[in-house]
C-alpha positions as CSV (number, residue, x, y, z in Angstrom):
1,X,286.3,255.3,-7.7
2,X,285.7,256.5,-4.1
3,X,282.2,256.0,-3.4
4,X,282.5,257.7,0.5
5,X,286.0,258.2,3.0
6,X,286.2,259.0,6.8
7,X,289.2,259.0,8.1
8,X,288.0,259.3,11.8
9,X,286.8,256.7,13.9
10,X,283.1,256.2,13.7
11,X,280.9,253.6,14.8
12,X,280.2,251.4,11.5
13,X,277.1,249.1,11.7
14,X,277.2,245.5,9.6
15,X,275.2,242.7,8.8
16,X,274.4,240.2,6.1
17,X,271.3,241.3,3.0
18,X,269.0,238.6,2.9
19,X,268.2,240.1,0.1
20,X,271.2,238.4,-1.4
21,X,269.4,234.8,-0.9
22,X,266.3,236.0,-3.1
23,X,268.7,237.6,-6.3
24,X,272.3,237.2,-6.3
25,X,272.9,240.6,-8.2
26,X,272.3,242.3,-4.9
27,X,275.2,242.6,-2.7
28,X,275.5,240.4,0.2
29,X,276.0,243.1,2.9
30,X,274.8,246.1,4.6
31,X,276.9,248.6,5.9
32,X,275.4,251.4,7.7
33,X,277.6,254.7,8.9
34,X,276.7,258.4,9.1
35,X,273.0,257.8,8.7
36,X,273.3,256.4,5.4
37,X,273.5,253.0,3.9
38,X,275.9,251.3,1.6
39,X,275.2,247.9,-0.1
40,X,278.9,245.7,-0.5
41,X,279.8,242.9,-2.6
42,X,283.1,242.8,0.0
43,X,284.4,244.0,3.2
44,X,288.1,243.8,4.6
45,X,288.9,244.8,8.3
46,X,292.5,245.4,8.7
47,X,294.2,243.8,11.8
48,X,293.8,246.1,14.5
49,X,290.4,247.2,14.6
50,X,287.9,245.8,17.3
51,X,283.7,244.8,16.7
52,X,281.5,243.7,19.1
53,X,277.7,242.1,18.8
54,X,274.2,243.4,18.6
55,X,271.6,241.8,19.3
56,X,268.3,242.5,18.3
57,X,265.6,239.5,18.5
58,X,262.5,242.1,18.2
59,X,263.4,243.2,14.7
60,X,261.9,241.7,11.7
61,X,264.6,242.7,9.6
62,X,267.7,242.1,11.4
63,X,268.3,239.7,14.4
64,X,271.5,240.7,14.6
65,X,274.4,243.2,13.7
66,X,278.5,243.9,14.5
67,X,279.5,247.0,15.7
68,X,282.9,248.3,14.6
69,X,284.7,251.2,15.6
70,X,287.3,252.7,12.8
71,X,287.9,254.7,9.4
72,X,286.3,253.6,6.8
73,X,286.4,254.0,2.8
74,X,284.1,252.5,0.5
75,X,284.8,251.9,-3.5
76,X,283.9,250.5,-6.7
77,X,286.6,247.9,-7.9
78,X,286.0,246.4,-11.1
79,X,282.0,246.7,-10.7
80,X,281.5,245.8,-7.4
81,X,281.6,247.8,-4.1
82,X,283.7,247.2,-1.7
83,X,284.2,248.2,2.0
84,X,287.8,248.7,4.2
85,X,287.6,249.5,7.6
86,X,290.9,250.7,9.1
């Protein structure tokens, strides 16, 4: 099931849920596009598509994030949710 599709390029946020380190059941990353968030169990970039680093020592949440630049689409696959950037 498709959980959200853009087929333009966007810039596509992504870093690792600590979270994940406290309770296993929550997905490991964060993906954050179009003002919303997505929580993913697995993320595939196809060949092709760049990322670069952010850096952000200041923020108690996240010290730091990539940046990717593509399509995205985001679906459940046999109960987990799953992320391909393209």
């Amino acid at each position: 099931m498709i959980i959200y599709l853009n087929e333009t390029r966007i810039p596509i946020v992504f870093h690792y849920n600590k979270k994940h380190n406290e309770d296993v059941n929550i997905p490991p990353w964060v993906i954050k596009c179009k003002g919303n968030t997505y929580y993913i169990n697995h993320m595939d970039i196809l060949p092709g598509v760049g990322f670069s680093t952010n850096e952000n020592p200041d923020n108690e949440h996240t010290k730091g994030t990539l940046k990717i630049k593509g399509s995205i689409k985001i679906e459940e696959i046999d109960g987990k949710t799953t992320a391909t950037i393209f």
